[in-house]
KENU-313051 format. One record per atom (N, C-alpha, C, O): residue in one letter; x, y, z. Coordinates in steps of 0.001 Angstrom, whole numbers, plus 500000, padded with zeros to 6 digits. Each point is the difference from the previous one (the first is absolute). Layout:
aXYZ...
This chain:
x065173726006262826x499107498860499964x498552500434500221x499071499556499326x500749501603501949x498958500408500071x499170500634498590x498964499621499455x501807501301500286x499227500675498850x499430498835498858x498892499892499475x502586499141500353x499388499001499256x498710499539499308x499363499941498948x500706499675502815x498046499312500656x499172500344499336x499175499362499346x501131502559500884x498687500963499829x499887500074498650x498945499954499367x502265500173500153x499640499787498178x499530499051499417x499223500101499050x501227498730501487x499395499245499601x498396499513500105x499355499437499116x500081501041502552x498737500172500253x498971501170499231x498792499904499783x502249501351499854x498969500471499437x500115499615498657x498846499814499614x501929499971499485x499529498919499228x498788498993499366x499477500017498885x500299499125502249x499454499303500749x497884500706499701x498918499607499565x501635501399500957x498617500559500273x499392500872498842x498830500336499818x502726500035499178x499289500424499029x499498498727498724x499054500076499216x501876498894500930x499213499223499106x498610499654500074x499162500078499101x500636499359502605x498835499659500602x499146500884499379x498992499515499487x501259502173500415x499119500926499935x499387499873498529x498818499735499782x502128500485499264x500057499431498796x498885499034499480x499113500309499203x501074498505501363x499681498834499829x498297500092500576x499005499533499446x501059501037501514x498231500083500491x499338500934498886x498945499653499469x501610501383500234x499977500985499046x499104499477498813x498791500156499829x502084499218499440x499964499403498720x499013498725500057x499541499545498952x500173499937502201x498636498863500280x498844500846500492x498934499409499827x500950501632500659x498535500754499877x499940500308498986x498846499941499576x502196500552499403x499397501054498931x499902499070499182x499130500396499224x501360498152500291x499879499193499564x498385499124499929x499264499461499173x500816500868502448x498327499144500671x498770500592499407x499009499318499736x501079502066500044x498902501006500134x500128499910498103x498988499672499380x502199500617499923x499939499902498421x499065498490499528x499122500033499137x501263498740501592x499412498640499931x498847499925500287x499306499269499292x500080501429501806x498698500361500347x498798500601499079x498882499516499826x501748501845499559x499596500363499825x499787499424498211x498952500071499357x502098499493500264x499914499587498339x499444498258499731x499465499371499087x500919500418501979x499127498416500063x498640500129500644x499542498879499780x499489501809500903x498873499983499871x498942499904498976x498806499927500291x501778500073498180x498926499938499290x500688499404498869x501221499983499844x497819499483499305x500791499730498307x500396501089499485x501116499977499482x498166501205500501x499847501053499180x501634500654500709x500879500235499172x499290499903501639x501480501037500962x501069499052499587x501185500322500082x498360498307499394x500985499071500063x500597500289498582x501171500334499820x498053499528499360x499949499879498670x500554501847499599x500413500245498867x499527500641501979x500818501447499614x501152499772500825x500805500902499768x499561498432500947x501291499712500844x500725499585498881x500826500763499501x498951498011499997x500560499313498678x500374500508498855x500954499682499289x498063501310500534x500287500968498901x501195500939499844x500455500574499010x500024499398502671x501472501105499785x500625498970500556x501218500132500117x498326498929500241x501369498664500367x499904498366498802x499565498862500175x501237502005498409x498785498895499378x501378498809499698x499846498850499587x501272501712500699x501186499395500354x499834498297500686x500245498947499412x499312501226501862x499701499102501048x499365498661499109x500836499113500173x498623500622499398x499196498859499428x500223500145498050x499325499359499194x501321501223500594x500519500115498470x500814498907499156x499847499616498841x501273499939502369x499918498976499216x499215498746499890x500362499343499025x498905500240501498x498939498890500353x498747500443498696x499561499315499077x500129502126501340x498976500632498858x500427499588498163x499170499752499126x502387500286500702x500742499726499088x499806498498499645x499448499440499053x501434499952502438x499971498191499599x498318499711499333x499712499502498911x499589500882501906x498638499427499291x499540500489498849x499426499093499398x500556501806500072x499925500714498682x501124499106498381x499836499644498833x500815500388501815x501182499264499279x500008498562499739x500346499426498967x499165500021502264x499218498710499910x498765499350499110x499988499049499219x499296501581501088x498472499771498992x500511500789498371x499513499504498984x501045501189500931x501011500175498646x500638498702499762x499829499925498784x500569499386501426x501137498920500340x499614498738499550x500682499189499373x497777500687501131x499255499220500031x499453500080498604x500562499333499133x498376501430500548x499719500096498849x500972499620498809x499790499133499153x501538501860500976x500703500326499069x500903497972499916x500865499840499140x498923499459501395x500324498474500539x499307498948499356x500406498896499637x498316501710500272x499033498678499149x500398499863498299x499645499209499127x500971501588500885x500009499390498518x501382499457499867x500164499273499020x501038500958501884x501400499723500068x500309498430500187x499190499350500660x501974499983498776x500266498826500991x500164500115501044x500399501088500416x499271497408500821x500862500658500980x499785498573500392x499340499249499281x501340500260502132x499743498411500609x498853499681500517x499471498889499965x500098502144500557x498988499847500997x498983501451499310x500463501135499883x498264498507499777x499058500845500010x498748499984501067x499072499204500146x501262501912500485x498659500019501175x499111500358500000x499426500055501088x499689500551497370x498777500601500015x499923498383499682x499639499567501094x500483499397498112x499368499099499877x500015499136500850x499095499165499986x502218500754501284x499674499640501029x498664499698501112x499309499103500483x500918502388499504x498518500723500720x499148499575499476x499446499253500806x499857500735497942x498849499736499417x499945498379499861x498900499454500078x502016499943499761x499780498220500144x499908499387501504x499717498831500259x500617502319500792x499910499520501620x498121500545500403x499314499284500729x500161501941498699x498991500012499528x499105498628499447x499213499399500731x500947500387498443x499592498545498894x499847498917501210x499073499201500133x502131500975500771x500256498740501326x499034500159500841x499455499000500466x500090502420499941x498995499846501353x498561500079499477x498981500010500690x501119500053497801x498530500058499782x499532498395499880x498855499638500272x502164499488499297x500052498565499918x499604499259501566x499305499013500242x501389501840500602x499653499248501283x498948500281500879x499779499404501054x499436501732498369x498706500398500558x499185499360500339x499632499242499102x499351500549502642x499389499369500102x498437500379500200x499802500335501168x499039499709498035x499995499833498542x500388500346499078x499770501186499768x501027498029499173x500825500455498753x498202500434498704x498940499487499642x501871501738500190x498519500605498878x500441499254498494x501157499787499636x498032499999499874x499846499612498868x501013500055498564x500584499294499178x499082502343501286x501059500608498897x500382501027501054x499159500424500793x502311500043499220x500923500933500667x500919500441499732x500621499485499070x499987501822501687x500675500646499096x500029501145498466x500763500926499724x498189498560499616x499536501117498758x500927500786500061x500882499907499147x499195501001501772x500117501485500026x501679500040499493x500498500950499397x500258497745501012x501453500040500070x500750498770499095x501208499769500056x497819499491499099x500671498638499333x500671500262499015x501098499503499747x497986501750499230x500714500594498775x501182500424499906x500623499974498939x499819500451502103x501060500532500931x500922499256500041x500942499923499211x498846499466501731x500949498463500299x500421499876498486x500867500700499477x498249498104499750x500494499365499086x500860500797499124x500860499489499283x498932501615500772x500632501391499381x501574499820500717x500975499648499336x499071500614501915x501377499760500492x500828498906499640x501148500277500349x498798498597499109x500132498409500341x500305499794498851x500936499292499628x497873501647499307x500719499988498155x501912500675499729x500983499584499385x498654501809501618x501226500802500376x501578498722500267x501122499826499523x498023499597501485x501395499293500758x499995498376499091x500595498987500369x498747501130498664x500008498727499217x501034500252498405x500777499309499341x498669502073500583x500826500035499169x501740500491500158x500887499758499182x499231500908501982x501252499817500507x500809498756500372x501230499932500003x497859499036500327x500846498805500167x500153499041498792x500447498857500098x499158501695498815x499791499072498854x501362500954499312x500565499365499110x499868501630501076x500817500877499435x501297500445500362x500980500491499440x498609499099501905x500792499911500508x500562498633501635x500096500094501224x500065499073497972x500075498484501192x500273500047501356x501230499967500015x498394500091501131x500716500033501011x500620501654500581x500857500321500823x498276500405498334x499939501712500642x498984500053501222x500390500772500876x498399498595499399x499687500259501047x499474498394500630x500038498904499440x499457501487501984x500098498581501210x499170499398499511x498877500487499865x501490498027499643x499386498919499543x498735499538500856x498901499594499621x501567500581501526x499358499889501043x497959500401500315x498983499469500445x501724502369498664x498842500807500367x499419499932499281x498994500697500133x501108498287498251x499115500164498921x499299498610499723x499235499557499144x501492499892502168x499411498538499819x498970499994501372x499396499005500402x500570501972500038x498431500567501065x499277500654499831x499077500092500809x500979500853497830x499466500955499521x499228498607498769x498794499758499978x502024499677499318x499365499031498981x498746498782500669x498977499602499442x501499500079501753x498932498945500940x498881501038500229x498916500069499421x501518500619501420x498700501054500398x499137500461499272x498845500171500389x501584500124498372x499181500369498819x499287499002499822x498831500316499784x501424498259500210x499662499340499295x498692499246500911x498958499459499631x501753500838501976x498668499619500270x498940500633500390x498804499714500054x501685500991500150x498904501403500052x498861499980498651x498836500384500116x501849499016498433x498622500029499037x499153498687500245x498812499732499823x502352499503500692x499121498570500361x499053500158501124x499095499172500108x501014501853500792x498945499866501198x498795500857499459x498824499739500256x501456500953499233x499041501621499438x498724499013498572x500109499752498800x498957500021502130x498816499327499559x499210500361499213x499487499392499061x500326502072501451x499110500721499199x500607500541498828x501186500123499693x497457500260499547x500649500789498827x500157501551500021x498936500570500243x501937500098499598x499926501394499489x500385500115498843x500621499040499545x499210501859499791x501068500585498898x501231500690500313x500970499801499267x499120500928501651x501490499995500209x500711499021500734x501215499939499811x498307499364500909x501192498396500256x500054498996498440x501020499491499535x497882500444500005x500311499260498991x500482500400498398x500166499211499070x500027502503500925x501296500348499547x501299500308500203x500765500441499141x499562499268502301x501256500075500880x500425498408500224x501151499621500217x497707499550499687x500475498485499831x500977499393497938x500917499279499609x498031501649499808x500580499898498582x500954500447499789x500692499424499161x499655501388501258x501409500868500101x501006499270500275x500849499637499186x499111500022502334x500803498862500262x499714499003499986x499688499814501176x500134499124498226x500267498951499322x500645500225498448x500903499362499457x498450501569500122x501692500430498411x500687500542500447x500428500892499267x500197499059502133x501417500311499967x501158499035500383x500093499336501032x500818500730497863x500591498726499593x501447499832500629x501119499991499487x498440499881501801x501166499952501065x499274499022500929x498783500145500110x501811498898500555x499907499429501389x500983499787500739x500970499297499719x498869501209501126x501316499774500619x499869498414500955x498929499518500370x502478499864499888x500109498708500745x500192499900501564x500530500880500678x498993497992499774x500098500520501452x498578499611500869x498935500190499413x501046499385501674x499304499089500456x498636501210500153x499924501135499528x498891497931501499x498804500911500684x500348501138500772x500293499801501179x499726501169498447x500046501320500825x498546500888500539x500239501129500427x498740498562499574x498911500434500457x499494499535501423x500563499164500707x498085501640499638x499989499980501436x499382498620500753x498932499820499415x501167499500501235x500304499247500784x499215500028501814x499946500848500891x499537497660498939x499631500176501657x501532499612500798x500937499264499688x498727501811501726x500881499797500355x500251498786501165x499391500481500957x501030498525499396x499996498450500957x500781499922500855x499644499559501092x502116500984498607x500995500104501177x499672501098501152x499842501194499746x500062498153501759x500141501094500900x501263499983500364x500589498976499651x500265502085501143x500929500120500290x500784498796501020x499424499295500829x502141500701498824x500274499047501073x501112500647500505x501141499537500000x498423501830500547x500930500781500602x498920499848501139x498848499612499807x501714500764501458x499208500165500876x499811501821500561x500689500969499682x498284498964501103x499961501482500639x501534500539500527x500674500972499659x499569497869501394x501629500038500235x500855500329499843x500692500702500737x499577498805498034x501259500218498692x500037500793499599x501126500366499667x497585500646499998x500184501334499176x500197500814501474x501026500637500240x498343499301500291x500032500910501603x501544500198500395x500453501065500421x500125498025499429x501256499563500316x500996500893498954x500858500863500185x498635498546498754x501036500525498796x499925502057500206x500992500659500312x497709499908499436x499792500881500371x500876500767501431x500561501070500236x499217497979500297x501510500551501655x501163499765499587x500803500826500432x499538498577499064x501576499537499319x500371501267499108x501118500509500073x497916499961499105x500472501292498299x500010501044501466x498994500347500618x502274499977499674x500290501516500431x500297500655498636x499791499333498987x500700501968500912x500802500406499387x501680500154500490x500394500199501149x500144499699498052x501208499140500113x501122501360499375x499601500323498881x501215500226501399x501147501029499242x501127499327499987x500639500086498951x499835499224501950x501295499745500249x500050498049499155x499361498963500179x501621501415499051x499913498706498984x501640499039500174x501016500601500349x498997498169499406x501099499661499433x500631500398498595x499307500397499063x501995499468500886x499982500785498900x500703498777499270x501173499650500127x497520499595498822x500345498619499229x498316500671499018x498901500427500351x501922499266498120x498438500256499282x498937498866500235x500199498841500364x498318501955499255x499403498842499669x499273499405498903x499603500702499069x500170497893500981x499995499259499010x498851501052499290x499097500623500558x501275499336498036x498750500453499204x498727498874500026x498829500330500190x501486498712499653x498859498502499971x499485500358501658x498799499769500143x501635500554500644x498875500654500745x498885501070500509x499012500150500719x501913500508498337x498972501225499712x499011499802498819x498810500303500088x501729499198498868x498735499569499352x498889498471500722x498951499644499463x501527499830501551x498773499343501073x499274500797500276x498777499870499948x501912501271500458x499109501018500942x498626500846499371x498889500425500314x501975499482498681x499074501234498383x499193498985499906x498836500392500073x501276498148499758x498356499211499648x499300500603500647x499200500772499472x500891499032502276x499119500007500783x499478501320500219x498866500264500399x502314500778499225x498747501667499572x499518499961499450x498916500496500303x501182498839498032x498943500309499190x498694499283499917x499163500226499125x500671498657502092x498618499979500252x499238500807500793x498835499758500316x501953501426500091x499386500801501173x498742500557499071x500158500339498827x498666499704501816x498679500690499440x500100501659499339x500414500972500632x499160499036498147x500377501688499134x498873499747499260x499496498916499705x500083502474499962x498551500483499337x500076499298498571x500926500113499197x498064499239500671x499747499910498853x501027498831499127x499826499698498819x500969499897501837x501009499132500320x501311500718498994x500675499263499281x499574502253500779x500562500700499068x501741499832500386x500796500228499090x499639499436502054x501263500038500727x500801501384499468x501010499780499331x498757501116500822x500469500997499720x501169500839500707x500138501184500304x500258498222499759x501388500087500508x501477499090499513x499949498930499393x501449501830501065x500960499082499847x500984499754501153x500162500930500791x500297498294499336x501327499784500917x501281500355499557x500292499338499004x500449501318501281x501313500664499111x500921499449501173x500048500640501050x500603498320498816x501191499404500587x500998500208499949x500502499741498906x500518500884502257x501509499929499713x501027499449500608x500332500626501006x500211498566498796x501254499538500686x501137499749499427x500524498896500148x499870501771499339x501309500947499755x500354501034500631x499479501115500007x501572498439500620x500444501027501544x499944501453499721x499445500841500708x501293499395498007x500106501367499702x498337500705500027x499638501016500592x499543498045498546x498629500537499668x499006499962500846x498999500698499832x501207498144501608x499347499827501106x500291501558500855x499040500620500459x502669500001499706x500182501090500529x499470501244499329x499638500828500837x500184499612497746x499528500744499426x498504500291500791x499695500984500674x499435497732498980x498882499905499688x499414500767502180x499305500918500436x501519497987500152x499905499918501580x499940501698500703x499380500367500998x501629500567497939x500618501128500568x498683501190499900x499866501125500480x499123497862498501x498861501421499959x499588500295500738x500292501064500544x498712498054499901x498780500308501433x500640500149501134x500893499408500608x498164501916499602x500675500260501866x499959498749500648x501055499861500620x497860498721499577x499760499278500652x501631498970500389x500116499150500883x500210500991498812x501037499249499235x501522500534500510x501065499395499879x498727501775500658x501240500939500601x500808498963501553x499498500044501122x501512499296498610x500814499934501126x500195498230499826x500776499431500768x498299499598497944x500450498918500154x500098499464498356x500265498877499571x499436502297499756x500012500176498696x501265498845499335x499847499205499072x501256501011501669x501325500261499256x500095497817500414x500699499142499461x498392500754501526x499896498048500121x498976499201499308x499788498868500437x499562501544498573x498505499859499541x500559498600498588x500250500544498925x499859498480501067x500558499143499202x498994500044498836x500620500242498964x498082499619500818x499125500362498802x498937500931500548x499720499975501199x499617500933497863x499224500836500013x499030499767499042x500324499768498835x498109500279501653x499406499766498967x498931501900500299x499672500705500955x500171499312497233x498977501386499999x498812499606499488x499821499511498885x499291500732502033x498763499619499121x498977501055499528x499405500822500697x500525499001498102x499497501345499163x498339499814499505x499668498825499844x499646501846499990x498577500199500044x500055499794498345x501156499875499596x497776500063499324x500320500219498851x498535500556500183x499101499220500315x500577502537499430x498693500565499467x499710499496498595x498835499810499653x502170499972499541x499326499536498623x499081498866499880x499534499442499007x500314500343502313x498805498282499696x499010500978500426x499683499583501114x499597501539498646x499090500456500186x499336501304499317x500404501151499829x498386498160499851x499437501487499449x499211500930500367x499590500914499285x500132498875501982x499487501081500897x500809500537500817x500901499231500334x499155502117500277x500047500198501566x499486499197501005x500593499574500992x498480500287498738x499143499300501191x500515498733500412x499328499339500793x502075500099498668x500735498815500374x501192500392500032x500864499183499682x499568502302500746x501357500584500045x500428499007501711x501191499693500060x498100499941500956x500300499381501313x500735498898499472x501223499899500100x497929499160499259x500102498642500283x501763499774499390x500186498784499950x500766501784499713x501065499240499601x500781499744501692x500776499148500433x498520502116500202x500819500169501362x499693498169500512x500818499112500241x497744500872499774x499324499314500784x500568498586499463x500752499367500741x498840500024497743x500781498920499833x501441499568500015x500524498917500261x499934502188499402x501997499903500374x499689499475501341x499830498786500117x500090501880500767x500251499523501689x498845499035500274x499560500126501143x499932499098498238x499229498809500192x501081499405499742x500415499342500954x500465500615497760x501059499076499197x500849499897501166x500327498965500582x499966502125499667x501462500386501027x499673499354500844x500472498868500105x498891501467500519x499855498675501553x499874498550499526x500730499272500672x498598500094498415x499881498824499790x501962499743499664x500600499160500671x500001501515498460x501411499954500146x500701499869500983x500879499154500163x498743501773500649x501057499872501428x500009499087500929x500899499766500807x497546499444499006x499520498909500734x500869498914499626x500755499409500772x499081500339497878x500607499072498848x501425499654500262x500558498905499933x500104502774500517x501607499708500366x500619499454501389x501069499510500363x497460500899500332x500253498791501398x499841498987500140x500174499296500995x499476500484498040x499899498587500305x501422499070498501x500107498901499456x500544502264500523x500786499449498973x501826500281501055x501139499633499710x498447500972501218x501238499705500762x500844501950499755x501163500325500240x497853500434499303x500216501474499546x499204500875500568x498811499682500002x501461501294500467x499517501474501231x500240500929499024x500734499906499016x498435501187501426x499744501232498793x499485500952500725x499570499810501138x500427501652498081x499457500898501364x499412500723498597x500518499954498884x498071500820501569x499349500955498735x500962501447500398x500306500506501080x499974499842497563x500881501330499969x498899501427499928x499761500106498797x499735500638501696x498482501211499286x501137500556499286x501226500111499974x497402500246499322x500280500940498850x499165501045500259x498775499892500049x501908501229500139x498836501173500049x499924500992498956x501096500451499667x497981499967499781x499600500635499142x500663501411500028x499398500966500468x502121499141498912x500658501293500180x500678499736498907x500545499048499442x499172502579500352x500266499956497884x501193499984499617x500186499719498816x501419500681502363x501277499674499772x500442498677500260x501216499810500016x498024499257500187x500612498557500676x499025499585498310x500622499220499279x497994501262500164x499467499292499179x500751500256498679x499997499251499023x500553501751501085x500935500643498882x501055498925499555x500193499629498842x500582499853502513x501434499851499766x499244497715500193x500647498957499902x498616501158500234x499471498092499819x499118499633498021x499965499097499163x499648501937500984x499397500344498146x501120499829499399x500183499055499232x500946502070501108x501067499702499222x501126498888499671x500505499769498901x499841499398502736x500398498879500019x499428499077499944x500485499171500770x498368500331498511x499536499116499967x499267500211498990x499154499112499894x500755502075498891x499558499841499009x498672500168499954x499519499868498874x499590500431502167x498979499625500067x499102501203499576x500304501149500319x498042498413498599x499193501234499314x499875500761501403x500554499795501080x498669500998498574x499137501092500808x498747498639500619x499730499817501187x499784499528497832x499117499436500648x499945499019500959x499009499493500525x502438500242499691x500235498874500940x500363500900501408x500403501162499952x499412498196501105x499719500538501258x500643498955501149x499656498848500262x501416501990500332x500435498483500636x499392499933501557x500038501025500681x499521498007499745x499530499593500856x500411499930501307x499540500637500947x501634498297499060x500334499650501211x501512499350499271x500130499458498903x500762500788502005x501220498860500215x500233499009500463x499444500069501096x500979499077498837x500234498832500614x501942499793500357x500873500138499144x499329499559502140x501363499430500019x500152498822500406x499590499928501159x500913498810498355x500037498394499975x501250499686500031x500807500416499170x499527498694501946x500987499499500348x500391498933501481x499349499884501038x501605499625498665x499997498676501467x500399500950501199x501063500599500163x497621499379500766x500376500994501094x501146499345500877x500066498855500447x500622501971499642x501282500154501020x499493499883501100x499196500839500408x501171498073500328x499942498910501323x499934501244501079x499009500162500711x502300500817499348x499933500856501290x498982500758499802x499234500274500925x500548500322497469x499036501163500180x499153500216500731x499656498915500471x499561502149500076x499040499914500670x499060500493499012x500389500256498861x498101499933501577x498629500581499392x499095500637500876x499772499304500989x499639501764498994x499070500997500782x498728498729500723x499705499063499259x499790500989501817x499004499348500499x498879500353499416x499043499246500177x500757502014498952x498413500634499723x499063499550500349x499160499527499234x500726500506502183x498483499823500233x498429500652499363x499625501133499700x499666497379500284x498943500687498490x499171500488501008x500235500057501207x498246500471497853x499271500401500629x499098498752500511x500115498856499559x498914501574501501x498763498867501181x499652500231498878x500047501006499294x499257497057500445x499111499721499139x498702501049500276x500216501049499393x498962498972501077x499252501349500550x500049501022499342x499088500323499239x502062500422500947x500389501541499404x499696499556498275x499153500592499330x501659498328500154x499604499635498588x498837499549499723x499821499951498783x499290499691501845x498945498762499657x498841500492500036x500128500692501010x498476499533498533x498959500424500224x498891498804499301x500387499404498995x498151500263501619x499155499251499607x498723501088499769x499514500623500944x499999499517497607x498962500147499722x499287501493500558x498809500232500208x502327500632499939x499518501449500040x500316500936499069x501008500361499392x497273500073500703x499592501063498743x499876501319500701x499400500330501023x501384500358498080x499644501559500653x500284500888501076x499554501005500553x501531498055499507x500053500776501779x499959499150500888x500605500277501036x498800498624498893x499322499205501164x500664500085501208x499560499415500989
């Protein structure tokens, strides 16, 4: 028993040893290669692995994009973008005369695209989006006072194009309703959304998950592009498939009644310089969802996803998904189980989070 001990203690001391080991030489490599752009940027160069596939998704994306404008599809988001454009130049306070120039030719250019797809094809893309794209246009030439030559050959343009779509006022709007939620209620609701693992095991209604999806897709996104999707499963077999990827997910996986994946789409973009925002609007959506399901009588817990190229390997493949799509976050939804319990996570002092009006250091 004695010797046991000792084996087991020294053990003990060689991991410890190990382990301190590998965090100095670790500390001092981090030190020394994160002090500058330049050490950073030759670090990268023999680790070009680490951020490759992301370097990929976005490359593949703005390919995607381009290679998209001339394709059918339901939803087009360069003309999105450019008619939510058209929206804030409309609500400007002072509205200029003439606005926009730089981007109308453009527009009406997109709108010919998605006009002649819906004339060719009926009910291929959201009735919805061409009957906000058709208002917006329309009032956008009605506000635009002045004359240019390029608005008033981007106005000629469209008006010979021999599509209208049906469908009430879709343009921008003062806004009159204040809320009749109180501080309370959300404060409240907010203490109520734990995250939740432990589920009953009864499906749930799809008609409530699409409640829930309204109320994400008003969550605020650039340019009003929603670039993202919700990939739903509840089909036991495909809920366990899907559940078994992410480490997050290890030990309650196998009780998870629907799973939702929510995936980034880089193809709504043609820069880098907007490679962030799918992160950022997905998890705007996602929380407005999870909110949505509490108050629908449904608990959910976010699943991470971490950026590791054998877990991204084997979710690309089950789920079909390009290079350019990027999955985000998981979701698991279901009627929490009465005994279950949930972690207390205490957050951080408003304090530690909160700062007023310091620059620089202050």
């Amino acid at each position: 028993m004695l010797k046991r001990l000792k084996r087991i203690a020294k053990n003990l001391l060689a991991i410890t040893w190990i382990r301190r080991t590998y965090e100095a030489v670790n500390r001092l490599f981090l030190e020394t290669f994160g002090s500058s752009r330049i050490l950073s940027h030759l670090f990268f160069v023999f680790s070009f692995l680490t951020f490759n596939r992301e370097q990929s998704a976005v490359l593949r994306g703005r390919r995607n994009y381009y290679r998209n404008k001339r394709r059918d599809r339901v939803s087009r988001v360069e003309l999105r973008r450019n008619v939510h454009r058209l929206e804030k130049g409309i609500i400007m306070r002072p509205r200029r005369d003439v606005f926009a120039r730089d981007y109308i030719t453009e527009t009406v250019e997109f709108y010919e695209f998605a006009a002649e797809q819906c004339k060719r094809a009926p009910d291929s893309m959201e009735p919805s989006e061409m009957q906000w794209a058709h208002n917006v246009l329309t009032e956008y030439f009605r506000v635009n006072t002045g004359t240019h030559p390029v608005v008033d050959a981007a106005r000629a343009r469209f008006q010979a194009i021999d599509f209208v779509p049906e469908g009430g006022e879709r343009v921008p709007y003062v806004k009159r309703r204040l809320s009749d939620v109180s501080y309370e209620q959300i404060h409240d609701l907010a203490m109520q959304r734990r995250s939740v693992r432990w589920f009953e095991q009864r499906p749930v209604e799809r008609e409530l998950l699409d409640k829930a999806m309204l109320v994400a897709r008003q969550a605020p996104t650039a340019c009003n592009r929603l670039p993202y999707e919700f990939r739903i499963f509840d089909d036991p077999e495909k809920v366990r498939t899907v559940a078994d990827l992410p480490f997050g997910a290890a030990g309650y996986a196998h009780n998870i009644p629907t799973i939702v994946v929510v995936v980034g789409k880089l193809e709504s973009y043609f820069s880098p310089r907007d490679r962030h925002a799918i992160y950022v609007d997905a998890s705007l959506a996602a929380m407005s969802f999870m909110f949505a399901l509490e108050t629908l009588g449904l608990s959910s817990s976010v699943i991470n996803w971490p950026d590791f190229e054998p877990l991204e390997q084997k979710m690309q493949k089950t789920l079909g998904l390009d290079v350019s799509d990027r999955v985000v976050m998981l979701i698991a939804v279901g009627y929490a189980d009465p005994d279950g319990m949930v972690p207390f996570s205490q957050k951080k002092e408003l304090d530690t989070l909160r700062s007023y009006n310091v620059l620089r250091g202050e």
